[in-house]
Steps between C-alpha positions, in 0.01 A plus 500: 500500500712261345728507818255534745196298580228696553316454848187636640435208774405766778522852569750534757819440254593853496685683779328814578361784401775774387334756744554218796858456405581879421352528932733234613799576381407883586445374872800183518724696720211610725517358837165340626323344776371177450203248425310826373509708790693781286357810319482379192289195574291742699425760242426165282229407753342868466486468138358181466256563790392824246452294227266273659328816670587264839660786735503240781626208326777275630739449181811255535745395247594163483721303299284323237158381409528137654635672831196735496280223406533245771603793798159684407320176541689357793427792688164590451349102545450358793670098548201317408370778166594445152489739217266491214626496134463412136671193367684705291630765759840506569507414880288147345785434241855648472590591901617153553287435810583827655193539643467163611870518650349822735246228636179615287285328206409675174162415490442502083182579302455460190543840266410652148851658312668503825226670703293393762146614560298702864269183450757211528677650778144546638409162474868365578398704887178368490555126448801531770226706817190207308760172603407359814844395481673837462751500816623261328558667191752733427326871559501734194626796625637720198470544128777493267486692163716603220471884318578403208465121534737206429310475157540915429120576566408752722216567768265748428391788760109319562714150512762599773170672660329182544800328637561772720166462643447169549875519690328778722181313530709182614757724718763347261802715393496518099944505397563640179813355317631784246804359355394643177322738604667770298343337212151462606540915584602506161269311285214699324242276621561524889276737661680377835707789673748490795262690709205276412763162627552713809138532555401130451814297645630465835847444358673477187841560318586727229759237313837696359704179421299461176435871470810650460721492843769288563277297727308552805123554572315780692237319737210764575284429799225771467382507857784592715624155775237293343803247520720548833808507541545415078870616506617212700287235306661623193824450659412153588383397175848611364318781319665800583815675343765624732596786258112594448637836398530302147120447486408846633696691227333240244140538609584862550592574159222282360235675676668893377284635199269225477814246375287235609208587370649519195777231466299225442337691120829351278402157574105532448622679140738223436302228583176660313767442179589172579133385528379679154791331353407109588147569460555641153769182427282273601577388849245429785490698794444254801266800680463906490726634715547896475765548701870362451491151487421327202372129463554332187351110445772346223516130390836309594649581133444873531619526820813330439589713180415812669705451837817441241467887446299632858486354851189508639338400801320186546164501665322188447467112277183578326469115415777259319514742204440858615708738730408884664765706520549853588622786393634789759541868396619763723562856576857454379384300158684649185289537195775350276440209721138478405552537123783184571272318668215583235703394218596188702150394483 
């Protein structure tokens, strides 16, 4: 420690996952067709479409969540539709405009720990069709969520069922972001499966950047062509990888013997520590947040005497005097990292 500043700013600081890296370097000399039309990107596809019981699914493997983020959306809106989402989501805050840049407004609302509710997208619709002025108005025509969200909560089963059936009373697709997903699977208090996302989405992505690949996410359409010809807009929104074999043999391996499933458990465990530890040393926790992100609400002093030992991320100015920060397990999180970080505080 005395060499090495401790760091738990996000969770994709690690490589990847020892099995992932073990399958590479297994497979390196293995010639392979490219942008995923290989084997091993297709026997990813049937594993992932058996996970989320979805035997007709569409499943493509793009480079990263951004590139999944603004592709998705792009090619499911129309010109003149926006997409609905919390304040806090990540296509609102930290894409830079890439939304916006495809031609299409996030149309915000305002959310509890991250997490929107069926009866503010409901009323979002509503007071769009009730405006005498609406084709004038940019159309909502999608809903954006995050399992877990930017703030670590998570949706619960009857909670993505009401969004889910607003979006179907509206004829709206609902888009699932899982960039974390591996830790909402994870956490104790999910009762959310993959099966269950399948169900209730029209799209989503099963992240593996944060959750132990190299990078790359697998975007699952659960009703087969509900998005034409998707391969070429993911080429045109410089979201697919020429050697896709890379992300085949990655999602591959993380969806052999439940891997995924399971991956995400060290960082609920570690971050469980982390929180017993500042509640017990006095800290305040900004929000509950079950899953691997941790929010912390420090004055100026504390903050700056604790980021001489640990970098951590920075969220949000509270006022003049008071910071949030966060704290980021992950699947790859050492224990003797914990008790550091523990004694740190």
């Amino acid at each position: 420690m005395a060499n090495k500043k401790l760091s738990f700013t996000s969770d994709y600081m690690e490589g990847a996952h020892p099995l992932i890296l073990k399958r590479l370097a297994e497979m390196n000399m293995v010639k392979s067709s490219g942008y995923g039309t290989d084997d091993f990107s297709e026997s990813a596809r049937s594993k992932v479409r058996e996970a989320c019981n979805a035997p007709d699914a569409d499943v493509f493997f793009l480079v990263g969540g951004t590139q999944a983020n603004a592709t998705m959306i792009d090619s499911i809106l129309r010109p003149y539709q926006g997409v609905i989402a919390a304040e806090s989501g990540h296509v609102s805050v930290h894409e830079a405009g890439a939304i916006e840049y495809g031609g299409h407004k996030v149309l915000t609302l305002p959310h509890k720990d991250g997490k929107i509710s069926a009866e503010s997208v409901k009323n979002c619709i509503k007071g769009y069709l009730s405006d005498e002025n609406h084709d004038h108005m940019v159309m909502p025509g999608m809903v954006y969520i995050s399992q877990p969200t930017e703030y670590g909560t998570i949706y619960s089963l009857d909670e993505l069922k009401q969004l889910s059936h607003i979006c179907h009373e509206y004829k709206i697709p609902l888009y699932l972001d899982g960039a974390r997903l591996a830790y909402a699977l994870a956490c104790p208090e999910n009762d959310v499966t993959l099966p269950d996302i399948a169900a209730l989405c029209n799209a989503f992505y099963i992240g593996g950047t944060k959750c132990g690949a190299l990078f790359g996410e697998a975007v699952v359409i659960p009703k087969h062509d509900f998005v034409p010809h998707l391969f070429t807009m993911i080429k045109q929104h410089g979201a697919l990888i020429a050697k896709g074999f890379i992300n085949g043999i990655q999602f591959e391996t993380l969806f052999t013997d439940d891997l995924y499933l399971n991956i995400g458990k060290n960082a609920i465990e570690t971050a469980d520590r982390i929180k017993k530890a500042l509640v017990d040393k006095g800290y305040t926790l900004t929000l509950h947040s079950p899953t691997n992100q941790i929010f912390i609400t420090l004055d100026k002093e504390q903050a700056e005497k604790l980021s001489k030992d640990v970098e951590l991320g920075f969220i949000e100015n509270l006022d003049e005097n008071h910071v949030v920060m966060r704290i980021a397990t992950s699947w790859a999180t050492k224990n003797e990292d914990v008790d550091d970080l523990i004694a740190a505080l």
